[in-house]
LOBAKOL-78024 format. One record per residue (C-alpha): residue number from 1; residue in one letter; chain; x, y, z. Coordinates in pm, whole numbers, plus 32768, in hexadecimal, padded with zeros to 4 digits. Layout:
N
{atom NUM, "A", "A", {X, Y, Z}} ...
END
This chain:
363
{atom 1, "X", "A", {65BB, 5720, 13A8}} {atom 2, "X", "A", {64E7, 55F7, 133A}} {atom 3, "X", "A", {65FD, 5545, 12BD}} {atom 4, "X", "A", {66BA, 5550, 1400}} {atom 5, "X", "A", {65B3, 54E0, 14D2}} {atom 6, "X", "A", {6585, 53CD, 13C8}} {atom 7, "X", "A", {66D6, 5355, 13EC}} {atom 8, "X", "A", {66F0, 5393, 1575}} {atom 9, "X", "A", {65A5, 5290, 1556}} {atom 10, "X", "A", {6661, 5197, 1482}} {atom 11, "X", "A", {679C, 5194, 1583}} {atom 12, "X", "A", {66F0, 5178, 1698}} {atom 13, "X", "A", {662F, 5034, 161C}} {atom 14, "X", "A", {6756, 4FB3, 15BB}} {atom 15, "X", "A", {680A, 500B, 1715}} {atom 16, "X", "A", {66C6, 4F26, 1797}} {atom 17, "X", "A", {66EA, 4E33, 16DE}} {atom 18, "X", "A", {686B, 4DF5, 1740}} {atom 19, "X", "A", {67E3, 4E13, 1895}} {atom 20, "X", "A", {66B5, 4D24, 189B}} {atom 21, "X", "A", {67E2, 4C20, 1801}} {atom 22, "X", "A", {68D3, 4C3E, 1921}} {atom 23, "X", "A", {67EA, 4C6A, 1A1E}} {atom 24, "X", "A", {689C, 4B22, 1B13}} {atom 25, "X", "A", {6965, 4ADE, 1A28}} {atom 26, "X", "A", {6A77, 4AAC, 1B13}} {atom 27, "X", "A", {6A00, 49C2, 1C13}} {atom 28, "X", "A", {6A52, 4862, 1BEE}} {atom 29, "X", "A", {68EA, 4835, 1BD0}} {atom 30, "X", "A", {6841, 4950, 1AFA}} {atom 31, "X", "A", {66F2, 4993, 1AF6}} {atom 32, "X", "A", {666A, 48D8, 1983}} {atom 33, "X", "A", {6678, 49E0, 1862}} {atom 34, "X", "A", {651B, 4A8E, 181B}} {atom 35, "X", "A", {6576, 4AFA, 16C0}} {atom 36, "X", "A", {6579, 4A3B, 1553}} {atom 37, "X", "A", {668E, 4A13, 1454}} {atom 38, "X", "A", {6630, 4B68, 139B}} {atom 39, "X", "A", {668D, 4C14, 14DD}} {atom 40, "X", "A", {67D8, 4B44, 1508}} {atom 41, "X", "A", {683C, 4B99, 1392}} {atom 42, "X", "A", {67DA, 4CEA, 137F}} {atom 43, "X", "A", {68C1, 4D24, 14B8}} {atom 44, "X", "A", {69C0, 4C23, 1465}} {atom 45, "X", "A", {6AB2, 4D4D, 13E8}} {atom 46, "X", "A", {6A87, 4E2A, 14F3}} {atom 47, "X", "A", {6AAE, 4CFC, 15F1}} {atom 48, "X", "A", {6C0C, 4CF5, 1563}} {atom 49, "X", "A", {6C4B, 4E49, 1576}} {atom 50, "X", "A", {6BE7, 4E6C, 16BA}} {atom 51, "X", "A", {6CCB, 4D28, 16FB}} {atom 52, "X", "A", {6B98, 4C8E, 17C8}} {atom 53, "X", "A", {6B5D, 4B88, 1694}} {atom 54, "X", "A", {6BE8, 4A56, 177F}} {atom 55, "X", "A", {6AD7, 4AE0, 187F}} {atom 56, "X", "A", {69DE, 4AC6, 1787}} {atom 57, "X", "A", {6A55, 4974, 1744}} {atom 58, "X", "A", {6A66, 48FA, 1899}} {atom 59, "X", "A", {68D5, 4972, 18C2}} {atom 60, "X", "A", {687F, 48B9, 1781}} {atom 61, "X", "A", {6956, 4787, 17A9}} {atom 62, "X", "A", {681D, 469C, 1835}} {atom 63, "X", "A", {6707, 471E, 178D}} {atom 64, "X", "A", {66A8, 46D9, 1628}} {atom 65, "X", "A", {6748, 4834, 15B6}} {atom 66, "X", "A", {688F, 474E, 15D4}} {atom 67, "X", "A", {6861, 46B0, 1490}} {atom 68, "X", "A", {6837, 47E4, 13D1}} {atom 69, "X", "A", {6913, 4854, 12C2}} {atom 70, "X", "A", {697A, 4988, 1396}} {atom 71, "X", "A", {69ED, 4891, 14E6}} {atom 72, "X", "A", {6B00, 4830, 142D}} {atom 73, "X", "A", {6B97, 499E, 140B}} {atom 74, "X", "A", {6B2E, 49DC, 156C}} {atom 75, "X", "A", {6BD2, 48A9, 15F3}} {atom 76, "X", "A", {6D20, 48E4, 1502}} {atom 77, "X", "A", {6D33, 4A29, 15DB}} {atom 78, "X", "A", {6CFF, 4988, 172C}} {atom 79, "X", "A", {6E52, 4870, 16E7}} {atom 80, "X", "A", {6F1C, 4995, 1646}} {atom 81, "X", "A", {6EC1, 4A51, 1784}} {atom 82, "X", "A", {6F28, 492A, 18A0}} {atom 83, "X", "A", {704F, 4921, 17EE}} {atom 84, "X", "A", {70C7, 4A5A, 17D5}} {atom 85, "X", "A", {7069, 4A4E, 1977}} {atom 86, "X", "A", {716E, 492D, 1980}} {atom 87, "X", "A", {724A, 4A17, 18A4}} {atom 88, "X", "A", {71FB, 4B2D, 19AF}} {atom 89, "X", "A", {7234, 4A57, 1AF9}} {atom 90, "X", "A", {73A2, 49F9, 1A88}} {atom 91, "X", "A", {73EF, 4B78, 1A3F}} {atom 92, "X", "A", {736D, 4BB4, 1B9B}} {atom 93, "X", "A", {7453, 4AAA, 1C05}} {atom 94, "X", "A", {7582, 4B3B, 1B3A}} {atom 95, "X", "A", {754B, 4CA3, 1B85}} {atom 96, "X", "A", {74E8, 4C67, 1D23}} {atom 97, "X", "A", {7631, 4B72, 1D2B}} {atom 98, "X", "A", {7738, 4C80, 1C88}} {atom 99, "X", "A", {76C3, 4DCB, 1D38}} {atom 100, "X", "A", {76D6, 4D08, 1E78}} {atom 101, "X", "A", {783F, 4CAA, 1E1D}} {atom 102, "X", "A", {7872, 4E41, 1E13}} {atom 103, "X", "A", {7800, 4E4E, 1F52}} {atom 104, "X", "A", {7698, 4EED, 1ED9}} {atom 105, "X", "A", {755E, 4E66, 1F51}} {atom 106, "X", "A", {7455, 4E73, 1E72}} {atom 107, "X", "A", {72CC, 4E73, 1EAB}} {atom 108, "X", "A", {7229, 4DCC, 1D62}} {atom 109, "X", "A", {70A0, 4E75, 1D47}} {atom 110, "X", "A", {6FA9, 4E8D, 1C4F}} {atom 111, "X", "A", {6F84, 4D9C, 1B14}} {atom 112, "X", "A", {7039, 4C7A, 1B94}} {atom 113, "X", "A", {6FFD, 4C74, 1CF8}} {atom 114, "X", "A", {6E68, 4C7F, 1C8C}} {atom 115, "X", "A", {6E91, 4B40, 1BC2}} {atom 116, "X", "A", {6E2D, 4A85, 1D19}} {atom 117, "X", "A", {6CD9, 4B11, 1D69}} {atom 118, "X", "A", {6C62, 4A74, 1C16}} {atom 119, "X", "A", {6BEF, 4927, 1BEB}} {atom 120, "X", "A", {6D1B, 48E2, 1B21}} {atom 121, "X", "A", {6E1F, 49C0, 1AC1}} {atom 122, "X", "A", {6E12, 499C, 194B}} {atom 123, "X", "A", {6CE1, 4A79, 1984}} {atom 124, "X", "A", {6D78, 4BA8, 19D8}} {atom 125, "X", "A", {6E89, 4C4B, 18A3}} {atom 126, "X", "A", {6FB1, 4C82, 1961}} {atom 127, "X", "A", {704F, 4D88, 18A7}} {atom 128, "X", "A", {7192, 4E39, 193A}} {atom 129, "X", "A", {720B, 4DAE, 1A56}} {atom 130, "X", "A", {7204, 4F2F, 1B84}} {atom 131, "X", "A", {730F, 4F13, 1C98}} {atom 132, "X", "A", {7301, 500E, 1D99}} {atom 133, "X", "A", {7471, 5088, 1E5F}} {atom 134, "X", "A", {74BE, 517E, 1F23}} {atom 135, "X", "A", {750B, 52A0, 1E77}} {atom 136, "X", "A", {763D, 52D8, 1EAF}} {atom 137, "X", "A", {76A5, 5172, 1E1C}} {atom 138, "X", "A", {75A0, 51CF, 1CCB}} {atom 139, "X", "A", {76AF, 525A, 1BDD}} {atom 140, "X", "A", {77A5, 5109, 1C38}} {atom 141, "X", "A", {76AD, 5003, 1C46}} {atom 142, "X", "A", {763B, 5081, 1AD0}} {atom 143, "X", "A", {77B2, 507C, 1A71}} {atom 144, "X", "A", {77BE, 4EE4, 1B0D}} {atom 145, "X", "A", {7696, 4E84, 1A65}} {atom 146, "X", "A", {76E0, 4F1F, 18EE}} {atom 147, "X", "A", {7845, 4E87, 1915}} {atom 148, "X", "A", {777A, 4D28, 194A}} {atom 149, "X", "A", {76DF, 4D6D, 182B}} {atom 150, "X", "A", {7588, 4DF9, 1883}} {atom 151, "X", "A", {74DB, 4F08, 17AB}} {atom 152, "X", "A", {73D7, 4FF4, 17F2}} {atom 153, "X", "A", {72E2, 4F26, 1783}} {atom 154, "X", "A", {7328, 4E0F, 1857}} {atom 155, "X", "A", {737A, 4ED4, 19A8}} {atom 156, "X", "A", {72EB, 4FEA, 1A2E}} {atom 157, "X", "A", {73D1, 5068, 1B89}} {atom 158, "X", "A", {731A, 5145, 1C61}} {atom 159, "X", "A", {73CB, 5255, 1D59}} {atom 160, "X", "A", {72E9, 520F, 1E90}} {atom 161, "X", "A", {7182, 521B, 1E96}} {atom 162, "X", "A", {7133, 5345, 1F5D}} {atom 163, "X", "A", {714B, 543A, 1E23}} {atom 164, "X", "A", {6FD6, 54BF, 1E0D}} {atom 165, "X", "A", {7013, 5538, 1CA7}} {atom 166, "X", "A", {7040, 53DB, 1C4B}} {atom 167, "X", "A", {6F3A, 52AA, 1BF6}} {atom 168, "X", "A", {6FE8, 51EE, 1CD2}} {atom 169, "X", "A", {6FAE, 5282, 1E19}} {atom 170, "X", "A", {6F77, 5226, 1F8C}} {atom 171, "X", "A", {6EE8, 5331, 2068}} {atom 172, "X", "A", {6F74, 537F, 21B7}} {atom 173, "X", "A", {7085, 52A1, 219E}} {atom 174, "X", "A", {71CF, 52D0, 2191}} {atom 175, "X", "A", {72E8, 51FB, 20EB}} {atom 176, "X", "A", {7369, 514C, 2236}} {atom 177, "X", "A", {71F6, 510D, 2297}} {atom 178, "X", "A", {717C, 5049, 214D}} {atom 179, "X", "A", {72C9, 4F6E, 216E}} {atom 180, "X", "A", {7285, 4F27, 22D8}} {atom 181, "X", "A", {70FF, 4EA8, 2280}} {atom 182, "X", "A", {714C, 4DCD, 2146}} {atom 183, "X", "A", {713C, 4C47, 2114}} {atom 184, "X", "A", {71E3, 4B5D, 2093}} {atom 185, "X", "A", {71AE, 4A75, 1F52}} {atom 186, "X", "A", {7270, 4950, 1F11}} {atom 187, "X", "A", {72EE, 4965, 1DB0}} {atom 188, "X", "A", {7390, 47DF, 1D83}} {atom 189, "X", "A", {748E, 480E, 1E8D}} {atom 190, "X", "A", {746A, 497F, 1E9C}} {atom 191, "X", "A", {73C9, 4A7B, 1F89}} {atom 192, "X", "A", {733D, 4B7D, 1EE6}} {atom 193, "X", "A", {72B7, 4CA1, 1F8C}} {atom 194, "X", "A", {711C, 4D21, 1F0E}} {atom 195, "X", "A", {706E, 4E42, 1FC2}} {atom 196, "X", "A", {6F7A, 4E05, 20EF}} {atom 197, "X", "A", {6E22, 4DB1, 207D}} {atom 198, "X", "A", {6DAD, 4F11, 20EE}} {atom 199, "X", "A", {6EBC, 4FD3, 2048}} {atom 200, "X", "A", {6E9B, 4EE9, 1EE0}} {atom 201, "X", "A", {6D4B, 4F5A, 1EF1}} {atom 202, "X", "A", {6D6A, 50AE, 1EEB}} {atom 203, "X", "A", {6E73, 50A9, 1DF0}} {atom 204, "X", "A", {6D7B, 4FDB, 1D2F}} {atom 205, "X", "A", {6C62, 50CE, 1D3C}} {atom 206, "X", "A", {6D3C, 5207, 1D2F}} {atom 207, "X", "A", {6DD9, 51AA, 1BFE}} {atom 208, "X", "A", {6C88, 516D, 1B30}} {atom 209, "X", "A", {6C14, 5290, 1BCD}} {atom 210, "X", "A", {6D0A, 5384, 1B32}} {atom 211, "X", "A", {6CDA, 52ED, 19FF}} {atom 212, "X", "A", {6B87, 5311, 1A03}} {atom 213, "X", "A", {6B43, 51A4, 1A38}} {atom 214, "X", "A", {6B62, 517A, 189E}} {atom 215, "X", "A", {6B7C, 5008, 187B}} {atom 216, "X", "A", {6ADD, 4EF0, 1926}} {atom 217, "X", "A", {6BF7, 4E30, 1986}} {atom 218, "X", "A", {6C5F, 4F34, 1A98}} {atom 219, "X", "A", {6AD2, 4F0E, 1B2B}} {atom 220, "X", "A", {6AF7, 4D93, 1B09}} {atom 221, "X", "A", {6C23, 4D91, 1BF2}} {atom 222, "X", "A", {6B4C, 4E8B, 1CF4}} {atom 223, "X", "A", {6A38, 4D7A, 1CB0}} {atom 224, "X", "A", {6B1C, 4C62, 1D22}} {atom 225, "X", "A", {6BEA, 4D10, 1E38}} {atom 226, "X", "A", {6AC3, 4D73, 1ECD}} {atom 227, "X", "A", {6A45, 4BEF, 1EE1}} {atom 228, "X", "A", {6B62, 4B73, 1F33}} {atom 229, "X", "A", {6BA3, 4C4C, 204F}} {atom 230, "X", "A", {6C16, 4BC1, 217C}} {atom 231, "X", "A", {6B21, 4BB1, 229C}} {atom 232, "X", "A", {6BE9, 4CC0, 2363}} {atom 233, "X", "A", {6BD3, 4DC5, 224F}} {atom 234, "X", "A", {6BFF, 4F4C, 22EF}} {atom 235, "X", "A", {6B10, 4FF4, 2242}} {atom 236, "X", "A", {6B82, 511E, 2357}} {atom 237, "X", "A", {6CEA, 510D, 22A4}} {atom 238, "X", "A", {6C64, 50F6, 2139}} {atom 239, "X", "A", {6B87, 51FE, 2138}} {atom 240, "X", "A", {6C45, 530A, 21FF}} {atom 241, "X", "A", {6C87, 5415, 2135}} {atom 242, "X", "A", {6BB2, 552E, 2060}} {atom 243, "X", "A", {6B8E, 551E, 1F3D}} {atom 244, "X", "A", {6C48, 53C7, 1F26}} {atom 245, "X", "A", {6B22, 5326, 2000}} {atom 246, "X", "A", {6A1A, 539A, 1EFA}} {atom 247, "X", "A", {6B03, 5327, 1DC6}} {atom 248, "X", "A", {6B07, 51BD, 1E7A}} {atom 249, "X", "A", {6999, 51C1, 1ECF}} {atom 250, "X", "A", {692D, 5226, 1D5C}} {atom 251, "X", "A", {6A06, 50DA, 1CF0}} {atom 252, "X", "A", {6980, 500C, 1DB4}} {atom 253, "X", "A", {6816, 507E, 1D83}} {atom 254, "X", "A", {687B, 50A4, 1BEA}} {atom 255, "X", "A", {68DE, 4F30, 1C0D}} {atom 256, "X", "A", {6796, 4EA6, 1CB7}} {atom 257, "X", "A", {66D6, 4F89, 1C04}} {atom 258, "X", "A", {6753, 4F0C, 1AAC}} {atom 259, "X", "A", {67E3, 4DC9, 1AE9}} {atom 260, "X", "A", {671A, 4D46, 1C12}} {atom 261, "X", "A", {6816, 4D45, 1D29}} {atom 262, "X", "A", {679C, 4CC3, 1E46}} {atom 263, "X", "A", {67DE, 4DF4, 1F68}} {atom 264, "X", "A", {6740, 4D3D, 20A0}} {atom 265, "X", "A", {67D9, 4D98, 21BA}} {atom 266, "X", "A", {6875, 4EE7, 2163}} {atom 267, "X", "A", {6837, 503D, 219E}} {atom 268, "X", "A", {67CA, 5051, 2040}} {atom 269, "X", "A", {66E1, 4F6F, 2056}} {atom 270, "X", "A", {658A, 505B, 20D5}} {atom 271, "X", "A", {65E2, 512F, 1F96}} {atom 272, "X", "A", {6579, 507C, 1E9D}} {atom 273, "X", "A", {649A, 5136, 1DFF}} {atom 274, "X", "A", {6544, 5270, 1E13}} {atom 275, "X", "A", {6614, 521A, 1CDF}} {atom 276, "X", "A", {6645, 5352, 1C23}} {atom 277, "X", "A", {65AE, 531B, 1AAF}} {atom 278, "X", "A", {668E, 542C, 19FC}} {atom 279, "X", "A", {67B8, 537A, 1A87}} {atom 280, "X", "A", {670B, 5242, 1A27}} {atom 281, "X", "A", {66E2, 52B2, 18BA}} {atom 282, "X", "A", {6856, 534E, 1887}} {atom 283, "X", "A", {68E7, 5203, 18FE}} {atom 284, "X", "A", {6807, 5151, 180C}} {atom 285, "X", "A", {685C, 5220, 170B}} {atom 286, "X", "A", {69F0, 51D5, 171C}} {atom 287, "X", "A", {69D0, 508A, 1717}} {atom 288, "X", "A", {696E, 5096, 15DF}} {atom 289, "X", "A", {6A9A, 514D, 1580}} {atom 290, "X", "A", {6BE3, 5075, 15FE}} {atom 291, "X", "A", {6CD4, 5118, 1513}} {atom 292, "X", "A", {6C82, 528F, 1552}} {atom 293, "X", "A", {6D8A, 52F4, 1680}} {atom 294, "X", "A", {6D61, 5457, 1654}} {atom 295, "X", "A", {6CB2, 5558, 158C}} {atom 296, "X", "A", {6D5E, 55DC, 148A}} {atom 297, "X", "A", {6D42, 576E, 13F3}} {atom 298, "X", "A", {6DC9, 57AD, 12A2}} {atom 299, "X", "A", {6CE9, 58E1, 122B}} {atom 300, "X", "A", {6D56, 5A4E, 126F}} {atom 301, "X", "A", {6C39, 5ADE, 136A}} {atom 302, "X", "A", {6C5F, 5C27, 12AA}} {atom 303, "X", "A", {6BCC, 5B5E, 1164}} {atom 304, "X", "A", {6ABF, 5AB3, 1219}} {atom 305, "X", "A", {6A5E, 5C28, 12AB}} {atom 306, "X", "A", {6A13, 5C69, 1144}} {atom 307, "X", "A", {68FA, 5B0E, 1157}} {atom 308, "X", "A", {67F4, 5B45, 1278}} {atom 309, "X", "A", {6776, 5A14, 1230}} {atom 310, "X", "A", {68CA, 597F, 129B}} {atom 311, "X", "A", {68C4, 5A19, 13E3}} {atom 312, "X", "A", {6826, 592B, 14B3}} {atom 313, "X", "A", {6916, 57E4, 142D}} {atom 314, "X", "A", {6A53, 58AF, 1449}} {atom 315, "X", "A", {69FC, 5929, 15E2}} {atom 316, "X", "A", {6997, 57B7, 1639}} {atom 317, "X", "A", {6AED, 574F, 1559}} {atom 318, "X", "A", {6BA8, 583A, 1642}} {atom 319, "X", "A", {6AF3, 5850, 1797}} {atom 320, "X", "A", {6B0A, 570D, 1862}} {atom 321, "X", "A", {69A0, 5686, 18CA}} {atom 322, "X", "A", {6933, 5684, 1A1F}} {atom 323, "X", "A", {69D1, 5525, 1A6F}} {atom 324, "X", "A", {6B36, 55AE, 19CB}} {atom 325, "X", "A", {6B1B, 56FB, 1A6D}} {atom 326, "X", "A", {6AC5, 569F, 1BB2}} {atom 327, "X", "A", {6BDD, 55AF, 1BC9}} {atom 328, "X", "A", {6CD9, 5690, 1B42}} {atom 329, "X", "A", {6C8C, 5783, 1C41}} {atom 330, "X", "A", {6C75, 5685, 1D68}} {atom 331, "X", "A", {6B3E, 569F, 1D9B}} {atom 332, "X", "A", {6A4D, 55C8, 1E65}} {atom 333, "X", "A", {696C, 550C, 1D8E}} {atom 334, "X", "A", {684E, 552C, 1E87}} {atom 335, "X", "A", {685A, 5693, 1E86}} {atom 336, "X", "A", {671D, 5736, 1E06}} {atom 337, "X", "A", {6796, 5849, 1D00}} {atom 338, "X", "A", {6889, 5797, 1C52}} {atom 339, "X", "A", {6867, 5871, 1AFA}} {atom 340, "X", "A", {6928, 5978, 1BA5}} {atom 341, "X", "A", {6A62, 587C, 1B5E}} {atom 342, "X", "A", {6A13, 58A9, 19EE}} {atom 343, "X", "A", {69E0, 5A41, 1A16}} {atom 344, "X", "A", {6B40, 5A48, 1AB3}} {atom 345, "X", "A", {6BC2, 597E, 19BE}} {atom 346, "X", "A", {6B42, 5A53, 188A}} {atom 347, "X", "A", {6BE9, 5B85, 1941}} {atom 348, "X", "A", {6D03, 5ADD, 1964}} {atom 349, "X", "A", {6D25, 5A8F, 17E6}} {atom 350, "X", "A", {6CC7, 5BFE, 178B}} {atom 351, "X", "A", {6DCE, 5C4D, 1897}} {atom 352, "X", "A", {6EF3, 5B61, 17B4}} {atom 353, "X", "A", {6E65, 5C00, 166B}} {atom 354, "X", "A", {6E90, 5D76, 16A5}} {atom 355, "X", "A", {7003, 5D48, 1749}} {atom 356, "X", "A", {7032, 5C88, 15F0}} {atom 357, "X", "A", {6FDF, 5DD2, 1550}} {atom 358, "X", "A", {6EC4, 5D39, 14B7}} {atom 359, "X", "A", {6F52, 5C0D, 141A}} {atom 360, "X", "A", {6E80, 5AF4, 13EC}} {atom 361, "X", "A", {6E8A, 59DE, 150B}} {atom 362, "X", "A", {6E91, 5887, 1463}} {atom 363, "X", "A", {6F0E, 572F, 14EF}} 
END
């Protein structure tokens, strides 16, 4: 039991650290670093795991941190990340430009269509470039794109965004109604359609919520949405709907509390201090663990039944934590009990083992 607290301690340092580095980090002026060259080095791997290295970079780039031996890694990822934006505005181009030939109109969200709230867009990875179509054009638009030669990796095509299942989710809105309230982006001599600034929000924050806002990249891009904002912002629209509004309020809260977001001038912005710490901590505490996606179980629970000692590691290998459970469930995280999300999920795994006969569950 020792030894896991131990090693909860170590990640959540570590998560802190990352934070204290990126805290600004993607204004065009951010604040001057208040940490030293061990800090930088010691996080220099997880920076780049985290793909937030150019952000470190960018904080650093003035200061005398910028003629460390570590800048130059930092700043290596920061032009290998502007150009693969470059890389990612042309497949925008390409991808927008041949669906529309179909007669599909795609809505490009997410990665890409951030890249313009930062104070330049080699900041921001881009990563896979997510189209939205109706979803009834979904199945043909993948066909077009694959033909064009597009992979998985470099296109992601999404059927709608009204699918509450899905990280990529609008509440309250159907197809028809996102389409009506988008913008448009000139892309060289192409308009390209991006989501409102209320609805990219939401997307935004819904998306790091269900995945448990496990890297700092996805808080960065709350962090700059939220300052870039446009003066007219509906806060009414963006934080409708339960449980969706509490998802979107813990983001942006999770992003001033850790990163120093400046809330002014939102309903947020008289809570503070109501911050929960565990949430605080568990965030922390994946940060310091970019690779790890999802737990995995390998041991028979009928051979760790023989270890006692074992119990406790293999129910918190299995269960989901508060954060996990409660999100799972769509729950509110506001909501004062939440470790009844984490009761119903442990009957629910009991519930999948006996129907297995007994088997073992392992992922």
């Amino acid at each position: 039991m020792a030894g896991a607290s131990s090693t909860r301690a170590a990640r959540e340092r570590k998560g802190t650290q990352i934070a204290k580095i990126l805290r600004g980090a993607w204004r065009a002026n951010p604040p001057p670093p208040d940490f030293g060259e061990p800090d930088l080095e010691e996080m220099s791997s997880l920076l780049k795991a985290s793909l937030t290295a150019a952000l470190a970079w960018w904080k650093i780039r003035h200061s005398s941190l910028a003629q460390s031996d570590v800048s130059a890694h930092l700043r290596a990822q920061y032009v290998a990340h502007a150009i693969r934006s470059a890389h990612a505005t042309h497949r925008v181009y390409q991808y927008v430009a041949a669906l529309r030939a179909h007669n599909i109109e795609p809505i490009v969200f997410k990665g890409w269509a951030v890249f313009s709230h930062y104070a330049e867009a080699g900041l921001r990875p881009p990563g896979d470039v997510d189209l939205a179509v109706a979803p009834h054009d979904a199945a043909r638009a993948t066909k077009i794109l694959y033909e064009l030669g597009a992979t998985p990796v470099d296109v992601d095509v999404h059927p709608g965004l009204s699918d509450s299942a899905h990280a990529a989710y609008i509440p309250n809105s159907s197809w028809d109604q996102v389409l009506e309230r988008t913008r448009i982006k000139l892309v060289g001599d192409l308009p390209v359609r991006v989501l409102d600034p209320e609805d990219a929000f939401q997307v935004v924050c819904i998306h790091s919520a269900r995945h448990s806002y496990a890297r700092p990249i996805w808080l960065c891009d709350v962090a700059a949405m939220l300052e870039t904002r446009p003066a007219d912002f509906d806060w009414t629209r963006a934080l409708s709907r339960p449980p969706y509004a509490s998802w979107i309020a813990a983001a942006i809260l999770l992003a001033h509390h850790l990163l120093d977001a400046k809330i002014e001038n939102t309903p947020l912005a008289a809570r503070r201090e109501r911050m929960p710490q565990w949430l605080v901590r568990d965030v922390l505490g994946r940060w310091a663990q970019p690779y790890l996606i999802q737990k995995m179980v390998h041991t028979s629970i009928l051979e760790i039944w023989r270890t006692p000692a074992r119990w406790g590691d293999a129910v918190r290998a299995r269960v989901p934590n508060r954060l996990e459970a409660t999100l799972a469930h769509y729950g509110a995280l506001n909501e004062p009990f939440l470790a009844r999300y984490q009761m119903l999920s442990a009957v629910e795994q009991f519930w999948r083992f006996t129907r297995r006969g007994g088997v073992p569950l392992s992922e």
